[in-house]
C-alpha positions in Angstrom: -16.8 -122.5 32.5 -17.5 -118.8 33.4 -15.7 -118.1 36.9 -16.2 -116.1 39.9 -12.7 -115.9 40.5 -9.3 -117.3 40.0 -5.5 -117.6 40.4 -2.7 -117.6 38.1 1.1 -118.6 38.8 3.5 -121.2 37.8 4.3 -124.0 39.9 6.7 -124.4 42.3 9.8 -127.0 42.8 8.7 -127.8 46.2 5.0 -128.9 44.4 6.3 -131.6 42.6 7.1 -135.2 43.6 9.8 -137.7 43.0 8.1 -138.4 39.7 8.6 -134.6 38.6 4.8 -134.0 38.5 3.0 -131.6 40.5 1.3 -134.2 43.6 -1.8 -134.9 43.8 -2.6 -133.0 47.2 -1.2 -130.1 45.9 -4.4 -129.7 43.7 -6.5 -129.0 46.7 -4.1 -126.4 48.3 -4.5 -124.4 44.6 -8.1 -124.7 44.6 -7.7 -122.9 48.5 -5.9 -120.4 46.5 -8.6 -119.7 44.4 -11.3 -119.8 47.4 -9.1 -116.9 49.2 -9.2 -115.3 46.2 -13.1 -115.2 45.9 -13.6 -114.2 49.7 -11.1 -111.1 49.0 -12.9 -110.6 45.8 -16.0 -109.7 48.3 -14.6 -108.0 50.8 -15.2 -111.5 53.4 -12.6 -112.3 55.9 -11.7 -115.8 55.4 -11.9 -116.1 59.1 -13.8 -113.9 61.2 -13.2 -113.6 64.9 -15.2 -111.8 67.6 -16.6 -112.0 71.3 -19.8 -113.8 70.1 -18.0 -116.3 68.3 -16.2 -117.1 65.4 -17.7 -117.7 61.7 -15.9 -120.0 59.4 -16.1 -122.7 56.5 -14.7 -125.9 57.3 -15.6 -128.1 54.3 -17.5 -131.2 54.6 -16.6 -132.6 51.0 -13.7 -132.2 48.7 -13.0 -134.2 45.4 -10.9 -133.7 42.6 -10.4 -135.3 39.2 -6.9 -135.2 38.0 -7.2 -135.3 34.0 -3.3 -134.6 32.9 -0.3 -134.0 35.2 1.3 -130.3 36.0 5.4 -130.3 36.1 7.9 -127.7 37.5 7.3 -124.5 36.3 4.1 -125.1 34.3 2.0 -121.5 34.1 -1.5 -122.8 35.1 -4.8 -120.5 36.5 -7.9 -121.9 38.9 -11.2 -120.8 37.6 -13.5 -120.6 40.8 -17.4 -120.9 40.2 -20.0 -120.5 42.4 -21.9 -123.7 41.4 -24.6 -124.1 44.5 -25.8 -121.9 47.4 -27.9 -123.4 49.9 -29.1 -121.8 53.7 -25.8 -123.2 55.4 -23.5 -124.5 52.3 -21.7 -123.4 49.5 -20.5 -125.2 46.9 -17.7 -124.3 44.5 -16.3 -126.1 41.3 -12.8 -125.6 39.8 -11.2 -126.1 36.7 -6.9 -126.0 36.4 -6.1 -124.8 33.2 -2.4 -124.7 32.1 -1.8 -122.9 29.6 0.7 -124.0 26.6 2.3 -123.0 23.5 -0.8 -122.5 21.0 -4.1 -123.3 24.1 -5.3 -123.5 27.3 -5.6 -127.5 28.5 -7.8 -128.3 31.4 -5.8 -130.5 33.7 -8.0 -131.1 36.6 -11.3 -130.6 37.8 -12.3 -129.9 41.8 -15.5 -129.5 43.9 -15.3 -128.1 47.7 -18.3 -127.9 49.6 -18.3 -125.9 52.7 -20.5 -125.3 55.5 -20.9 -122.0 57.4 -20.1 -122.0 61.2 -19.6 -120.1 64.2 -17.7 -121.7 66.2 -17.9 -120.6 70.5 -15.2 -119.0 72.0 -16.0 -120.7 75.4 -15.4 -124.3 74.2 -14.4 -124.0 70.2 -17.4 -125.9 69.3 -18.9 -125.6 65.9 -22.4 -125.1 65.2 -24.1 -124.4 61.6 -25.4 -121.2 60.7 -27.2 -119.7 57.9 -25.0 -117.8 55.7 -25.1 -114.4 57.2 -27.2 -111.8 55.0 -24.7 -109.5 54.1 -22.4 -112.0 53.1 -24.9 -113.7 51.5 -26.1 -110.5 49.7 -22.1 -110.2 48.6 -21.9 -113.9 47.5 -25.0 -113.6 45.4 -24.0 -110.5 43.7 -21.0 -111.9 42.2 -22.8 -115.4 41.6 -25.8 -113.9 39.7 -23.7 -111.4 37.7 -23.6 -114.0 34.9 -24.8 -117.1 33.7 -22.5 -119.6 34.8 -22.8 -123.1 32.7 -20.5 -125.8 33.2 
């Protein structure tokens, strides 16, 4: 899978589980990881505040298929793709690779879809937007830079 972007590190004690694997809602916080990662990668505040409102992505559907467990210490990376952009939504896929003696294994494989708000500072309610141009501009820029097959 070519990526848009992605995190590396090794995983923590406090990530694993009685079981000494790395638990299962742990996989969604590293694929966050990786998101941050994009919206730095672009120059996007991941939440951006201001007198007309705020604008952020709360998701509306998050899955993940867990394929082989991660332990203590494991070195793995999360490979963010840009796999759909619609008006209001963007979807991202994930692979978690750990990497081993001789290859890289894929361990797990995640899909986030998030909508773009702005949320009123009166009364924090959230209404749907269409991605801003500019950041849409940014997002498509990295997105179209290469072909990206699954």
């Amino acid at each position: 899978m070519t990526h848009h972007a992605s995190i590396r590190r090794r995983v923590h004690f406090v990530e694993t589980d009685a079981a000494g694997i790395v638990h299962y809602s742990n996989f969604f916080r590293f694929m966050e990881e990786a998101e941050i990662a994009f919206w730095k990668s672009i120059k996007v505040p991941v939440h951006q505040g201001g007198d007309c409102g705020t604008l952020a992505w709360p998701r509306v559907e998050a899955s993940c298929q867990y394929l082989h467990p991660l332990a203590f210490d494991d070195e793995f990376e999360v490979r963010l793709r840009v796999a759909e952009r619609a008006a209001k939504t963007l979807t991202f896929t994930f692979h978690i690779v750990k990497y081993g003696d001789a290859d890289e294994r894929i361990v797990a494989r995640g899909r986030i879809v998030c909508v773009c708000v702005s949320i009123d500072p009166q009364n924090n309610e959230m209404k749907s937007i269409p991605i801003p141009p500019e950041i849409e501009a940014r997002i498509a820029a990295v997105a179209n830079s290469q072909e990206s097959p699954e």
